[in-house]
Z-matrix of the N, CA and C atoms (Angstrom, degrees):
N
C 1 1.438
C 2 1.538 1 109.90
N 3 1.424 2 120.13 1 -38.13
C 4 1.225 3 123.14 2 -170.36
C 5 1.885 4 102.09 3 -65.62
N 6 1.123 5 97.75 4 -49.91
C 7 1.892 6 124.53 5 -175.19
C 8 1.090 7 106.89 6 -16.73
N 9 1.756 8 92.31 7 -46.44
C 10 1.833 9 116.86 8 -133.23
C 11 1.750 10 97.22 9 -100.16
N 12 1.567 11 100.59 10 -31.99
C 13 1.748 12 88.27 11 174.93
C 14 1.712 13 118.40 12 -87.61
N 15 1.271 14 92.21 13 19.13
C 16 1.517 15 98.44 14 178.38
C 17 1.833 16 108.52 15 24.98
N 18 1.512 17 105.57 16 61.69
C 19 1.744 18 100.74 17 166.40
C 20 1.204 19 109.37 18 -87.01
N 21 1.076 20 136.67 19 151.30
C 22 1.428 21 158.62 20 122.80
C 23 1.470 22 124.27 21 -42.56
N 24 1.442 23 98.85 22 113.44
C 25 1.508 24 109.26 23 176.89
C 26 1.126 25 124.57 24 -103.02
N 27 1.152 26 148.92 25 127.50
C 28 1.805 27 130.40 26 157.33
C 29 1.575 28 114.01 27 -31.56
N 30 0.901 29 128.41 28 152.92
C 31 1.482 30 154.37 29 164.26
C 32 1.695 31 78.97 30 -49.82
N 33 1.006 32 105.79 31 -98.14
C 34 1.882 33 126.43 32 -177.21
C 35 1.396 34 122.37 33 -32.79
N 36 1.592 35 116.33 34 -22.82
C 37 1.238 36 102.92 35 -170.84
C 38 2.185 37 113.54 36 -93.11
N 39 1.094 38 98.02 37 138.51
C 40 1.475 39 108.53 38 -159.05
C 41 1.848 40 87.52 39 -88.57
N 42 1.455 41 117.17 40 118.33
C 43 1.631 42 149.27 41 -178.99
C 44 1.947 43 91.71 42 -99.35
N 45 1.627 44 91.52 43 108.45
C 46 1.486 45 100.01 44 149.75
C 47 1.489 46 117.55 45 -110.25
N 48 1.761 47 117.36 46 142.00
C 49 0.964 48 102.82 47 -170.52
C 50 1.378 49 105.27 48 -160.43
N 51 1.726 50 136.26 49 175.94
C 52 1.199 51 120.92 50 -148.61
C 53 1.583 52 102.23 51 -124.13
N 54 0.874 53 130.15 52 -168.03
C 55 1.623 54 136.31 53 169.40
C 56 1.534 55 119.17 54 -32.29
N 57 1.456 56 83.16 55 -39.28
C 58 1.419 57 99.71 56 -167.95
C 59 1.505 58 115.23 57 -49.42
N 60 1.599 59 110.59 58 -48.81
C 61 1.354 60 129.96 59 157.80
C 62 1.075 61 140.41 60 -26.36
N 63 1.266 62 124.05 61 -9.32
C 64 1.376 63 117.78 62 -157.50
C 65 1.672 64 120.90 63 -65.10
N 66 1.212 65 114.05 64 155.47
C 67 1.499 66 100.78 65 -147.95
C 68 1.448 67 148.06 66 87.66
N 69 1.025 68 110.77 67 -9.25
C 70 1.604 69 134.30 68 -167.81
C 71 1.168 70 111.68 69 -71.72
N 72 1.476 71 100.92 70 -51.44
C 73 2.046 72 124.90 71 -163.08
C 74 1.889 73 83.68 72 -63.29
N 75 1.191 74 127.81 73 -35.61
C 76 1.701 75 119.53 74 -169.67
C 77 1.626 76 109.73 75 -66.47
N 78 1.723 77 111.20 76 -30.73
C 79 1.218 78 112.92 77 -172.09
C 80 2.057 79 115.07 78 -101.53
N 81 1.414 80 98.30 79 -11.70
C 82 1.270 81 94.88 80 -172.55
C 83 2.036 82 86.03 81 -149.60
N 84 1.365 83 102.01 82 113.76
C 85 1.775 84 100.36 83 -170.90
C 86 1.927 85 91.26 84 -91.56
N 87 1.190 86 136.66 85 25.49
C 88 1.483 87 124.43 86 155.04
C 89 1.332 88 112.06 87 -99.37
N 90 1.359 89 105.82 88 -7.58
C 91 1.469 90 112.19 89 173.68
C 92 1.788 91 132.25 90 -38.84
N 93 1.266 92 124.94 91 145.78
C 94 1.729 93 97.77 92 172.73
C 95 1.486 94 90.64 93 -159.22
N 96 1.682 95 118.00 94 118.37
C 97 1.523 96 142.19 95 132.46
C 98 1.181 97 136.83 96 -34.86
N 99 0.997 98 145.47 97 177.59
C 100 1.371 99 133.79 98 152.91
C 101 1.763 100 101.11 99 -107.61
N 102 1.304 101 106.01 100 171.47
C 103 1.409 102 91.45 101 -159.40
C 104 1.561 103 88.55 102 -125.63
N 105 1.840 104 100.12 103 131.97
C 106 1.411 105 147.99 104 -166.13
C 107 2.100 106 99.22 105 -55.73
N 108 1.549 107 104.35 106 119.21
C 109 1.854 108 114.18 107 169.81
C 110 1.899 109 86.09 108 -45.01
N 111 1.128 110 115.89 109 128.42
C 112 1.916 111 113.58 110 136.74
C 113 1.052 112 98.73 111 -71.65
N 114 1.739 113 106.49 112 139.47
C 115 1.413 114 128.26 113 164.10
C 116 1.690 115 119.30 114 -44.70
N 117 1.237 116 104.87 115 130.88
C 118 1.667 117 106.51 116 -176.88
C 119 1.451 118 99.84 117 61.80
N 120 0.664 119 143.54 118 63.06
C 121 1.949 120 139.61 119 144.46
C 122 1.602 121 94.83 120 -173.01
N 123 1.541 122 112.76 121 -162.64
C 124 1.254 123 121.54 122 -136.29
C 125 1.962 124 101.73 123 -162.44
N 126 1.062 125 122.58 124 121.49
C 127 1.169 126 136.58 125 -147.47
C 128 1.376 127 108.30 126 -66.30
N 129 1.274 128 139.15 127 146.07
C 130 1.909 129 130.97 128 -158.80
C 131 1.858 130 78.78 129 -75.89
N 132 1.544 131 102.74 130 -162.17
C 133 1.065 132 132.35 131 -169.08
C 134 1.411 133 96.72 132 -112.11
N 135 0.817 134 153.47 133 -83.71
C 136 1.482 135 144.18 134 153.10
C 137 1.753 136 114.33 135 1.79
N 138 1.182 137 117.29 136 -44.11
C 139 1.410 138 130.49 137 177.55
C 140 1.067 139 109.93 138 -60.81
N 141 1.514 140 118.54 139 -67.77
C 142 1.608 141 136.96 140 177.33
C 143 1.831 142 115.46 141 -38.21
N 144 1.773 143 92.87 142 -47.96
C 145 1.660 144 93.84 143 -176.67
C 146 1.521 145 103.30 144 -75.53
N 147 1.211 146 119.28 145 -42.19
C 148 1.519 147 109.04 146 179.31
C 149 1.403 148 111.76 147 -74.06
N 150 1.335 149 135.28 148 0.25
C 151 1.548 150 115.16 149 147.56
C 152 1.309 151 123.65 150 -76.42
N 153 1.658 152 111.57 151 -35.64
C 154 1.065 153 114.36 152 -169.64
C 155 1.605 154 106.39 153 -83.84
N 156 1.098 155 120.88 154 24.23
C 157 1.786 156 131.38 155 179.45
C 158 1.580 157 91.95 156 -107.51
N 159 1.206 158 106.45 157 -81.25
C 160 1.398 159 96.66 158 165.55
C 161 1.302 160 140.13 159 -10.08
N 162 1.282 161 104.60 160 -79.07
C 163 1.594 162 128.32 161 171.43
C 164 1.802 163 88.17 162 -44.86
N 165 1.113 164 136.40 163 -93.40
C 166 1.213 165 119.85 164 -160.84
C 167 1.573 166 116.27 165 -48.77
N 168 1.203 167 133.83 166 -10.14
C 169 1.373 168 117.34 167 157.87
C 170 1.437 169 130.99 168 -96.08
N 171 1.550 170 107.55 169 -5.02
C 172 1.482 171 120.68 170 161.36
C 173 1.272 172 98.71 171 -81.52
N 174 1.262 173 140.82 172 -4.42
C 175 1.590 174 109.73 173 -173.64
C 176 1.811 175 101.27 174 -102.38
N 177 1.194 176 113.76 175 -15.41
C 178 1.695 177 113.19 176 160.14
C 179 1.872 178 117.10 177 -29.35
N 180 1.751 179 75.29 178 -63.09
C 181 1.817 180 92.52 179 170.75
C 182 0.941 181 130.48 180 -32.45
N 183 1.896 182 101.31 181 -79.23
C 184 1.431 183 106.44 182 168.07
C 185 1.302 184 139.54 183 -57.80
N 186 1.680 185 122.51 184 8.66
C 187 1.147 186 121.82 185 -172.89
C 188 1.474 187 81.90 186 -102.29
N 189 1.051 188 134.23 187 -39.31
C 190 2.004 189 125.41 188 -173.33
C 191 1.412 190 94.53 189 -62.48
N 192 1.820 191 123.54 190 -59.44
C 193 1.564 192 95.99 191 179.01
C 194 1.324 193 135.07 192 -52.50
N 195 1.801 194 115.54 193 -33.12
C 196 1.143 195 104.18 194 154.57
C 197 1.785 196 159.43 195 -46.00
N 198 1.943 197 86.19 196 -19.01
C 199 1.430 198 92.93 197 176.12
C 200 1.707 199 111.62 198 -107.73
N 201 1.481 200 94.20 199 14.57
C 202 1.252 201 82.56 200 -175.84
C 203 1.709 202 115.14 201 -104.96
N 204 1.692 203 86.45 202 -22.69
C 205 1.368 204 98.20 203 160.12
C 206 1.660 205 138.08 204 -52.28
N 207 1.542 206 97.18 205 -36.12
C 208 1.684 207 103.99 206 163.19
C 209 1.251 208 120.23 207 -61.64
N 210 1.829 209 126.64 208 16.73
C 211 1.217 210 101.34 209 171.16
C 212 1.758 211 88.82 210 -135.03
N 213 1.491 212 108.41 211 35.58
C 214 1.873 213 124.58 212 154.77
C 215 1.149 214 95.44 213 57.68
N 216 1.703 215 140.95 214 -8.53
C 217 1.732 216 112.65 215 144.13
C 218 1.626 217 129.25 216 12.91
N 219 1.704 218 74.00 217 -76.59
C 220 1.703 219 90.23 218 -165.25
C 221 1.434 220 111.16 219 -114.78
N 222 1.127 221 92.40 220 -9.62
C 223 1.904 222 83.64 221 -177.48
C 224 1.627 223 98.45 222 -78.41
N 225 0.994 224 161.72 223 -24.99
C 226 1.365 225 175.22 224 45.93
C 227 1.592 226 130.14 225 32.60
N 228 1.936 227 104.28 226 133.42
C 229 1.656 228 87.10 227 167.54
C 230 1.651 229 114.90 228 -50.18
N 231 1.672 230 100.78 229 147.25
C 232 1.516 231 104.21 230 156.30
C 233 1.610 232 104.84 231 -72.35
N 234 1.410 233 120.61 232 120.58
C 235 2.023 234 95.95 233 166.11
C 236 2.015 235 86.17 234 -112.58
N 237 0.876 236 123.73 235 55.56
C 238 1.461 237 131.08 236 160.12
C 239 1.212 238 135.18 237 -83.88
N 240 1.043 239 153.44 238 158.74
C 241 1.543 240 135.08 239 167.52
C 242 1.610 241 113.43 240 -69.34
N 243 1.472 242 106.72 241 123.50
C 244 1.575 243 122.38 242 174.77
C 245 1.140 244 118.04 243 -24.21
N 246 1.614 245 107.27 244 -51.82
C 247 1.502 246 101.03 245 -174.89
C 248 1.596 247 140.68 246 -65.25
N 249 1.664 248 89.75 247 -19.92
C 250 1.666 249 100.24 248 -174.27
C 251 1.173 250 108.13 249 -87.86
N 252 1.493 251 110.16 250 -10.96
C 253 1.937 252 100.55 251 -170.95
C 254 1.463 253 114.41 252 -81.35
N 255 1.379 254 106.80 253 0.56
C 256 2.063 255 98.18 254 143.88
C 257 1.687 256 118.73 255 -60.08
N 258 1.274 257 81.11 256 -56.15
C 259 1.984 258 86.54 257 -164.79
C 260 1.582 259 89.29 258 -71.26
N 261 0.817 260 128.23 259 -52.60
C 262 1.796 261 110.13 260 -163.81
C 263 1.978 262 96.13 261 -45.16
N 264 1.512 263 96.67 262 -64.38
C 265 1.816 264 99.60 263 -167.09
C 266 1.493 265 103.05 264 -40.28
N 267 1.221 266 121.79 265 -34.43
C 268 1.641 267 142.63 266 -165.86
C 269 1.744 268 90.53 267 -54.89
N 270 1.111 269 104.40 268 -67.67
C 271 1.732 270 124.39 269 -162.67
C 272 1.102 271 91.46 270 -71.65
N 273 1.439 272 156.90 271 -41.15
C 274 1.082 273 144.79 272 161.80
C 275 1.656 274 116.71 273 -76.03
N 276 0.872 275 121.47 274 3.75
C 277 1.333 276 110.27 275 149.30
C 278 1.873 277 132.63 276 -90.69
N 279 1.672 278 82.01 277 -34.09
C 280 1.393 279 92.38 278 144.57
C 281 1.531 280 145.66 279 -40.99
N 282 1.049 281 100.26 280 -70.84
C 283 1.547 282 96.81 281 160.68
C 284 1.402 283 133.54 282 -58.65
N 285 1.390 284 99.74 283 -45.13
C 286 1.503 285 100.85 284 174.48
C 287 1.972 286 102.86 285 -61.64
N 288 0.929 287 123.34 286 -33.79
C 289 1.595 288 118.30 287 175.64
C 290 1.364 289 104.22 288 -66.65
N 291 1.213 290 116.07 289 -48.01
C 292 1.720 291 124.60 290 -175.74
C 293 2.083 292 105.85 291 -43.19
N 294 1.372 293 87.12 292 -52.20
C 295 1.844 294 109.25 293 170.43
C 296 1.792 295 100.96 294 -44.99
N 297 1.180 296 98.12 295 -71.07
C 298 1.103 297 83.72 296 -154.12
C 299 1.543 298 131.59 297 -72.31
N 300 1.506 299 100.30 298 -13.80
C 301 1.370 300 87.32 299 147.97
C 302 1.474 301 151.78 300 -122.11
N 303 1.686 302 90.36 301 32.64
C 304 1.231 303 114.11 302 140.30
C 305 1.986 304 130.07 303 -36.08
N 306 1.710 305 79.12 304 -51.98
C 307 1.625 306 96.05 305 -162.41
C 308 1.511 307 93.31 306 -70.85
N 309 1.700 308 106.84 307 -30.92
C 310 1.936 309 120.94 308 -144.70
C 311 2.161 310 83.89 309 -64.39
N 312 1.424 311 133.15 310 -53.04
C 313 1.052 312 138.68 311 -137.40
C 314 1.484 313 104.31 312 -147.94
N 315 1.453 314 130.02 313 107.67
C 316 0.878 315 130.10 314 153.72
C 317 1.459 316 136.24 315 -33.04
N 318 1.249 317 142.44 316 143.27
C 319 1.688 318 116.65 317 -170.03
C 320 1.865 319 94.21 318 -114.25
N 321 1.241 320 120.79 319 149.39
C 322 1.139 321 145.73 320 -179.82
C 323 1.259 322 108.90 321 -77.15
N 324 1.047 323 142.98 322 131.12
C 325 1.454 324 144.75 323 -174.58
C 326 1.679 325 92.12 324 -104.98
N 327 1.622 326 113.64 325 119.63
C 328 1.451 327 115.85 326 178.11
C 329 1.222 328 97.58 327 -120.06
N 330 1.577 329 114.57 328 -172.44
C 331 1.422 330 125.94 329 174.49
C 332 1.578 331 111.99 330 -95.84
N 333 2.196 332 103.98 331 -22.50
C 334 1.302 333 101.39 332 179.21
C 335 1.406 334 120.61 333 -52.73
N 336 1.219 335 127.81 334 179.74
C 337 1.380 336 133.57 335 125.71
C 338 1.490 337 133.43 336 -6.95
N 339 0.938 338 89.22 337 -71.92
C 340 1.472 339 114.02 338 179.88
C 341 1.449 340 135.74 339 -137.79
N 342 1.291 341 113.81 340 132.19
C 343 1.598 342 84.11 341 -159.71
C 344 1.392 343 102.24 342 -109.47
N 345 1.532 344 125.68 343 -148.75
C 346 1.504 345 125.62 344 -147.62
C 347 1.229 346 100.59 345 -66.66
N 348 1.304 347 139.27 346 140.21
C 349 1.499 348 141.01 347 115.38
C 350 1.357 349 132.33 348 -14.52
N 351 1.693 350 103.41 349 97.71
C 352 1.356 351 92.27 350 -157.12
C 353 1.849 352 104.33 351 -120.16
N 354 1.305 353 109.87 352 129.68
C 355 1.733 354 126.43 353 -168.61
C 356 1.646 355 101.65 354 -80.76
N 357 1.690 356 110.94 355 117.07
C 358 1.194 357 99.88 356 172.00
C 359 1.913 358 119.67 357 -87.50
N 360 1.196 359 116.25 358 127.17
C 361 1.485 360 106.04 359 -167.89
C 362 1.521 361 112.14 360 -111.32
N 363 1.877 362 98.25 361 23.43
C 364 1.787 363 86.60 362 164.40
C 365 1.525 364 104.63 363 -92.94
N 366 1.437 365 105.89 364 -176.00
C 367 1.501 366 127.74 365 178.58
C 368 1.807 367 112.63 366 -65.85
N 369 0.767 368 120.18 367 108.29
C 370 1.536 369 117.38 368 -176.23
C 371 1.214 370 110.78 369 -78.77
N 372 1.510 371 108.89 370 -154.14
C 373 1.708 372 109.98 371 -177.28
C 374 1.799 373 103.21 372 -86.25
N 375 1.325 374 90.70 373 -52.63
C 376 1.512 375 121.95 374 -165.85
C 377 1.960 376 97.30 375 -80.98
N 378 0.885 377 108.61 376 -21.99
C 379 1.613 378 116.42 377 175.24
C 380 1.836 379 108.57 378 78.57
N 381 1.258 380 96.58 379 27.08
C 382 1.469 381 92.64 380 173.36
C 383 1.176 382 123.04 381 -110.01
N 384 1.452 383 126.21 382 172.24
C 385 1.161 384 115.73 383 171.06
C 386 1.116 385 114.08 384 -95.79
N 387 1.701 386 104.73 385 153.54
C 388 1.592 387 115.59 386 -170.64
C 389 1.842 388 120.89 387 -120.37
N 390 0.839 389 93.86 388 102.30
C 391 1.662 390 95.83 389 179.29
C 392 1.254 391 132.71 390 -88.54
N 393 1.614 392 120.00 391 116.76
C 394 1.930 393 102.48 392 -168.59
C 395 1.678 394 87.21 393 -127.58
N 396 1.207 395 106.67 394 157.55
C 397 1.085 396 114.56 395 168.21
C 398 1.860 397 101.63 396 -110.35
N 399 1.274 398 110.57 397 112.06
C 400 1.175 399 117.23 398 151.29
C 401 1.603 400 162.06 399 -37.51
N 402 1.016 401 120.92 400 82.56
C 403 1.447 402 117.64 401 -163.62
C 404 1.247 403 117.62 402 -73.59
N 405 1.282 404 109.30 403 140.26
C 406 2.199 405 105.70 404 -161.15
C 407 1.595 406 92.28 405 -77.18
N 408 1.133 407 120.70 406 -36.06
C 409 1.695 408 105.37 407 -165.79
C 410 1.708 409 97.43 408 -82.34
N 411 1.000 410 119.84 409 2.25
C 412 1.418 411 104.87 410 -158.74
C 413 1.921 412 99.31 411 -74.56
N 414 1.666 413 118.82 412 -34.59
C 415 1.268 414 118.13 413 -143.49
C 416 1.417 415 91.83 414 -128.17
């Protein structure tokens, strides 16, 4: 599946990914699996923690697909027109970024205009950074 969408990776960019993958690490070496029980025995201890390292930074992920799914994107056929389901996912990434750093920074209730400019510095969908300037009456 990966083969077939012919994506493009950076050299640099570090691919987490699940079972599903297998094969990957041959086409992209920043790649990382969790690593497969051998039949009849039982995985070292070293093995276990580096899945379970993993696993806790894949589950970041899956909590964004999860919220992104509540707005049936993806949990559902698109029957929409092709072209917009950039900008729709777009606008929903939006918000969900808008969220989060909502949650990231409390906003200050001033008398200005407007109040601080505030930098969100979690991991987004799109991995960018997102900048809003806040309006005091707005919230």
């Amino acid at each position: 599946m990966f083969k077939k969408s012919k994506t493009n990776l950076s050299v640099k960019t570090k691919c987490l990914a699940d079972q599903g993958y297998q094969g990957i690490q041959k086409i992209h070496k920043m790649s990382h699996i969790p690593h497969k029980k051998p039949p009849k025995s039982k995985l070292s201890p070293l093995q276990k923690e580096e899945n379970r390292q993993l696993a806790s930074q894949r589950i970041v992920i899956e909590h964004v697909y999860r919220n992104i799914k509540i707005f049936k994107i993806f949990s559902e056929r698109y029957r929409n027109r092709r072209k917009r389901f950039g900008l729709r996912f777009n606008l929903i990434a939006a918000i969900y970024n808008y969220e989060l750093c909502l949650l990231a920074k409390p906003v200050r209730r001033t008398k200005k205009k407007f109040s601080d400019r505030y930098f969100c510095k979690r991991s987004t969908i799109y991995q960018q950074m997102v900048w809003f300037t806040l309006c005091s009456g707005v919230i």
